[in-house]
C-alpha positions in Angstrom: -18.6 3.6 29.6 -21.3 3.6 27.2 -21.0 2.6 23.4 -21.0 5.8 21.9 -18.3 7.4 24.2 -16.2 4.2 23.6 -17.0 5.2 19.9 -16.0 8.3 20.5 -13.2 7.4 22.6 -12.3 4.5 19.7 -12.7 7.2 16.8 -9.8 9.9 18.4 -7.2 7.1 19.4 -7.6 6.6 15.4 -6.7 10.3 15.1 -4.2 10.2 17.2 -2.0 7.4 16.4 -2.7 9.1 12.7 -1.1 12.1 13.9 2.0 10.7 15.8 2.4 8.5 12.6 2.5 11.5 10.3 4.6 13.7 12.6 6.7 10.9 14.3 5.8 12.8 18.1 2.8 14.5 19.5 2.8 16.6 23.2 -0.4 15.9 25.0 -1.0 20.1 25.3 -1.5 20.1 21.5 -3.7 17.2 21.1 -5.8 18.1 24.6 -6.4 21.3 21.8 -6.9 19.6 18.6 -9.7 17.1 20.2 -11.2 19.1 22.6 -10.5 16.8 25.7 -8.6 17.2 28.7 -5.3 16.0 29.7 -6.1 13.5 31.2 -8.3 12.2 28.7 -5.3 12.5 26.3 -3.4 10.6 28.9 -5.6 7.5 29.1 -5.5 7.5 25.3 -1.5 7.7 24.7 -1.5 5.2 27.6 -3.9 2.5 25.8 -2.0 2.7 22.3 1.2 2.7 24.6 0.2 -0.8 25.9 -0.7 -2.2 22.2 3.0 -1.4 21.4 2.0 1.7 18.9 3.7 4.3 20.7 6.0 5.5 23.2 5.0 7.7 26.1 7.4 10.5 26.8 7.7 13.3 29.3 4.3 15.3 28.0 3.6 13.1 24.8 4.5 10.1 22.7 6.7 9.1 19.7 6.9 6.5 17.3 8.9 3.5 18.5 12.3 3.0 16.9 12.1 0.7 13.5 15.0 -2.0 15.1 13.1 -2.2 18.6 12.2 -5.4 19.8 8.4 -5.4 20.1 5.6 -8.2 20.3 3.4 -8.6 17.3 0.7 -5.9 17.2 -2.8 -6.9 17.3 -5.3 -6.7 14.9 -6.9 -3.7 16.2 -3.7 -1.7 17.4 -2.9 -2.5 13.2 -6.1 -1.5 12.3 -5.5 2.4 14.2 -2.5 2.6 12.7 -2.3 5.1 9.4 -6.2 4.4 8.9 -6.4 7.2 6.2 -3.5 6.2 4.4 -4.8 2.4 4.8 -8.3 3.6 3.1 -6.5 5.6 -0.2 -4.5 2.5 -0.9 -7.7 0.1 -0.5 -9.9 2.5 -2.7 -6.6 2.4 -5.6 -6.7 -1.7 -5.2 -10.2 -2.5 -5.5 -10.1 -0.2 -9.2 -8.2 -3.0 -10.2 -11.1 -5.8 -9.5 -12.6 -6.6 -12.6 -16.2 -8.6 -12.7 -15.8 -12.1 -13.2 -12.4 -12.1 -11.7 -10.8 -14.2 -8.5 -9.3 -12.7 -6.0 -7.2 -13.4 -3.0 -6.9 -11.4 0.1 -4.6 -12.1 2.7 -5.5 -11.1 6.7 -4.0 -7.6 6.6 -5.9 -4.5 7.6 -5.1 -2.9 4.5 -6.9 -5.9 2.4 -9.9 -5.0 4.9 -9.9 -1.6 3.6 -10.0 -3.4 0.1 -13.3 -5.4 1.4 -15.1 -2.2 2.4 -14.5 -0.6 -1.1 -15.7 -3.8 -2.9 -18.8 -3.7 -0.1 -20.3 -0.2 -1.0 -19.2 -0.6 -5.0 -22.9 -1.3 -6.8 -21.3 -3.0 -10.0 -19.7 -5.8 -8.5 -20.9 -9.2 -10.7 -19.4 -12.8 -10.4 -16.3 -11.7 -7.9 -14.4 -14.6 -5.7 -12.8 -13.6 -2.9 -10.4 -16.1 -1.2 -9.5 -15.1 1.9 -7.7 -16.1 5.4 -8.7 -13.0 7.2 -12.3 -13.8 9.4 -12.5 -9.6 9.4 -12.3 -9.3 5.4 -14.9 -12.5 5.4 -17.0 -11.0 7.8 -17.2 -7.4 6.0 -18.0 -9.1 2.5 -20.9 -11.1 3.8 -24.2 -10.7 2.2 -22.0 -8.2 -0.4 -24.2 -8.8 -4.0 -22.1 -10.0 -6.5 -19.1 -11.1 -3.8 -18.6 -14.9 -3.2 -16.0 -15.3 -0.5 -14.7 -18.8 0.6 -12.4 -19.0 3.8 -9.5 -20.7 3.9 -10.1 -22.6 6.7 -7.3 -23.7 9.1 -6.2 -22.7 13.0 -7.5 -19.4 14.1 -5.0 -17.5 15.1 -6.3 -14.8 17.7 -3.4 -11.7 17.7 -4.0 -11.7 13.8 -7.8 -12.9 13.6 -6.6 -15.2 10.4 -6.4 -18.5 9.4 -3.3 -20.4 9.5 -2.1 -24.3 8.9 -2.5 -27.0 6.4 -6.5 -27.3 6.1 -5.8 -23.5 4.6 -2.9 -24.6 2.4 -4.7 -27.9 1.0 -7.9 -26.1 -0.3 -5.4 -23.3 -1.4 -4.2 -26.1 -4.1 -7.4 -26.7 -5.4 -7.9 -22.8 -6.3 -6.7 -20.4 -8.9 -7.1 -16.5 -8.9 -6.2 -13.2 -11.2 -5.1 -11.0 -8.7 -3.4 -11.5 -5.2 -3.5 -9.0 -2.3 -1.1 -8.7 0.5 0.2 -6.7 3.5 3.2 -7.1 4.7 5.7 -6.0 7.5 8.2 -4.2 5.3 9.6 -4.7 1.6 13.3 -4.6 0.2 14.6 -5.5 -2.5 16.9 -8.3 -1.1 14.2 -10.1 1.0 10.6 -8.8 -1.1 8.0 -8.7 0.9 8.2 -10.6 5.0 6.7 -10.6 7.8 7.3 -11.6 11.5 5.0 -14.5 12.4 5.9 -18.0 10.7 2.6 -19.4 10.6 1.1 -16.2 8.2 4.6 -16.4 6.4 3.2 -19.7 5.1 0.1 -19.2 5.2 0.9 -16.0 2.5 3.5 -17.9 0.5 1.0 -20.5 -0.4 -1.7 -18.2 -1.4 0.7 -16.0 -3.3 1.6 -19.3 -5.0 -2.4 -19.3 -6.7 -2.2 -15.8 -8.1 -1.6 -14.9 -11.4 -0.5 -11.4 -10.1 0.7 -10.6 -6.9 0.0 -7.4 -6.0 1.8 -5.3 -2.2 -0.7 -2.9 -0.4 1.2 -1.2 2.0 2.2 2.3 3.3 5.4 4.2 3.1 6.6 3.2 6.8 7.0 -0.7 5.5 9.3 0.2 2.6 13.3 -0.4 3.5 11.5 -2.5 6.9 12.7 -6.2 6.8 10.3 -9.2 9.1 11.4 -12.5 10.1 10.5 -13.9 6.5 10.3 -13.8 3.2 6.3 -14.9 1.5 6.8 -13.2 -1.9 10.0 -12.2 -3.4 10.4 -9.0 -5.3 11.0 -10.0 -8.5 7.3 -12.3 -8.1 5.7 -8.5 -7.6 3.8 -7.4 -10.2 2.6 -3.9 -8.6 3.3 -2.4 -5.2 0.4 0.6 -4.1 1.5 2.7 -1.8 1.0 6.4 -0.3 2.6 9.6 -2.1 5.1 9.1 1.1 7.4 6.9 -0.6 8.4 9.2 -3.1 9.0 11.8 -0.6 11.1 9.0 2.0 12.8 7.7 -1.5 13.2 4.3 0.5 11.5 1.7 -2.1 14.0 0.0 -4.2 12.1 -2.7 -5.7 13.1 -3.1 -9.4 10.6 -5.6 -11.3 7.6 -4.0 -10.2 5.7 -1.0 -10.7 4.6 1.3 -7.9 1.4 3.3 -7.7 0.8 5.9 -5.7 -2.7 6.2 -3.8 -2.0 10.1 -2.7 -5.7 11.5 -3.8 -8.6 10.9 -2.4 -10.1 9.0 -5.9 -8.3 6.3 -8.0 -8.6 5.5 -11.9 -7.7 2.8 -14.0 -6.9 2.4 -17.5 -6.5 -0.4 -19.9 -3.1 -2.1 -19.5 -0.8 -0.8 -22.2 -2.7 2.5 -22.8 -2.3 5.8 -20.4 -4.8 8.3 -20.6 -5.5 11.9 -19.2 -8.0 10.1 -16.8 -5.9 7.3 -16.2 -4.0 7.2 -12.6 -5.0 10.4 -12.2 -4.3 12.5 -8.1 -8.2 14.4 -7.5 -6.1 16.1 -4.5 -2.8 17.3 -6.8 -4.0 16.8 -10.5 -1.5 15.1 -11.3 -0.8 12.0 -13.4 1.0 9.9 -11.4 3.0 6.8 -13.3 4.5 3.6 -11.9 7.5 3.1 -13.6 9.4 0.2 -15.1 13.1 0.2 -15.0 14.4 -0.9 -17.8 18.0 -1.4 -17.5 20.1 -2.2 -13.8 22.8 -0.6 -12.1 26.0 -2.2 -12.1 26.3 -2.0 -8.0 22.3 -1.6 -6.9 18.8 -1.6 -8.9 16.7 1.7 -8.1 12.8 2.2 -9.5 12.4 5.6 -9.8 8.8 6.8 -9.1 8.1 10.0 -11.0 4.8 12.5 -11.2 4.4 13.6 -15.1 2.1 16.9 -15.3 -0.7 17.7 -18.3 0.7 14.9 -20.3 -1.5 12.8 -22.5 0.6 9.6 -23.8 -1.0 6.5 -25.7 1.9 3.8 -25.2 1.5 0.2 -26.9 4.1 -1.0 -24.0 4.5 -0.1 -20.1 6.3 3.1 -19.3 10.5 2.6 -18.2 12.6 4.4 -16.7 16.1 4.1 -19.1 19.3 4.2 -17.5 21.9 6.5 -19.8 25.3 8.4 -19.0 28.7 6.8 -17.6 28.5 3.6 -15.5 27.5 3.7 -11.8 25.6 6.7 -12.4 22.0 7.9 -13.0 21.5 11.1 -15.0 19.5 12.3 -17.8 16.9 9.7 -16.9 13.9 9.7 -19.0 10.8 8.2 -19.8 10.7 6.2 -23.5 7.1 5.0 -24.8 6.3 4.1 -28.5 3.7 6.4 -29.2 3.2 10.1 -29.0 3.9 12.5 -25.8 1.7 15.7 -26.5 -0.3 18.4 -25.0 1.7 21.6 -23.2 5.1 23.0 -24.3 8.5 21.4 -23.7 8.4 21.7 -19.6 5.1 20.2 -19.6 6.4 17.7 -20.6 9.2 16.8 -18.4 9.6 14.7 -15.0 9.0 15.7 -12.3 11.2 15.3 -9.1 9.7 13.6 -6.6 6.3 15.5 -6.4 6.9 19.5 -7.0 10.1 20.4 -8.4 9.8 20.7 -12.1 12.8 19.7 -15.2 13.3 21.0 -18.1 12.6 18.8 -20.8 16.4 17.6 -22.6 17.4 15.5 -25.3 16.3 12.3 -22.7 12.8 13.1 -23.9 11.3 12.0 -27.0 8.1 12.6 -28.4 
């Protein structure tokens, strides 16, 4: 095979474990159509990401394996093939968050490679450290102006391509950073973030340990997904990016930190404390899309309610919440409290929305 057909051949196994992640299945007759290949091109392909445990084969396709199976840990390139789009939105909305002059941890995840490649083609990067145990995310910053990037050192571990052990964990106490990047196997609110492999359990843990803010990237599928360990407990989150699919799978129940949503192909930031009309704005819906802080717990279970606000412009001198009112055990009327002015649009403009198209009218519950 030469290196551009195993390019080629590379480039629509990507495509197609992104379509069997979207869709949970895929039949061989549609994808033979959607890539131009024959079947038994298709075949070979479902076949290859069947052996790196990505997929079932079934009688004329392949499906998503079952969450509770037993599987061995994925490589790093069956990780890497997995949800690559998704991956790349949620890398694009954590590198707006790097600030020059800033130190930054990134752990061996695909998704903090994603991160790499954004801070790698960004042209005002000045006086960034990057800490990281991943030999990929070192590899892809090299030469980067601007980017210093130490390794943690330690055993190299070859399923994950990262660094493990104590020669990682003792420069690791010598270090500070700002911000704190991980991946993870799944998130809950009981167990935070985990993962399945001891060694990387640590190896995060103690690098989480150095950040000022620790801050989840990872897709819809990990949310309500539990690994062998816990590395960062929930209420030690201080953001969680994810895609617009956790709003639509309404699986994260994470309390204490605020999620963002990377569901557009661009990201913005904004001052902490002030929200503008630019400011975590969706290019592909126009929306504004809001992390929200509860502010007050259920009596049985804690709940943070992700919400999309539409043409609203609000200058807040503290984060957004999301306030708990009505009879015990029960969430209605929720609404979203800031201490400056809501304006722009008439009275449904200003409301929440639903998950991500069903308007509300605006009640008492909202105060401008």
């Amino acid at each position: 095979m030469t290196r551009r057909a195993s390019v080629r051949s590379t480039h629509r196994r990507r495509r197609i474990m992104g379509v069997v992640s979207e869709r949970g299945d895929a039949l061989v007759s549609e994808l033979k159509d959607m890539f131009g290949v024959s079947e038994v091109t298709v075949r070979a392909d479902l076949a290859a990401l069947a052996d790196r445990g990505l997929i079932v084969r079934t009688h004329g396709g392949a499906v998503l394996p079952e969450p509770g199976s037993k599987a061995p840990e994925p490589t790093f390139a069956a990780r890497e093939m997995a949800n690559v789009e998704l991956k790349r939105r949620i890398g694009e909305a954590a590198a707006a968050l790097i600030q020059n002059g800033q130190s930054v941890v990134l752990d061996a995840s695909t998704t903090a490679l994603q991160i790499a490649r954004v801070m790698r083609r960004r042209e005002s990067v000045h006086d960034v450290n990057v800490i990281t145990n991943g030999v990929h995310t070192a590899l892809e910053l090299l030469d980067t102006p601007g980017v210093s990037t130490i390794l943690t050192g330690g055993q190299l571990r070859a399923t994950a391509v990262s660094l493990t052990g104590a020669l990682g964990a003792d420069l690791l106490s010598r270090v500070h950073a700002t911000l704190g990047f991980f991946g993870a196997r799944g998130l809950t609110t009981s167990q935070g973030l985990t993962d399945i492999n001891l060694q990387e359990v640590e190896m995060k843990a103690a690098m989480a340990d150095v950040c000022e803010r620790v801050v989840a990237v990872l897709d819809h599928t990990k949310l309500g997904q539990v690994g062998l360990a816990t590395f960062v407990a929930c209420a030690n989150l201080a953001l969680v990016i994810t895609d617009d699919g956790a709003v639509r799978a309404d699986r994260h129940r994470c309390p204490t930190a605020a999620f963002r949503l990377a569901c557009g192909r661009r990201w913005s930031t904004c001052p902490p404390g002030r929200l503008s009309p630019a400011a975590d704005r969706c290019a592909r819906c126009a929306r504004l899309m809001v992390g929200a802080h509860l502010g007050q717990r259920h009596a049985r279970k804690s709940r943070l309610d992700v919400r999309c606000v539409r043409r609203t412009t609000a200058h807040l001198s503290r984060p957004l919440r999301v306030a708990r009112s009505g009879p015990r055990r029960r969430w209605r009327n929720q609404r979203l409290e800031c201490a400056g002015r809501v304006r722009n649009g008439p009275a449904h403009d200003r409301g929440l929305v639903g998950g991500l198209d069903r308007p509300r009218r605006a009640g008492p519950g909202i105060r401008a």
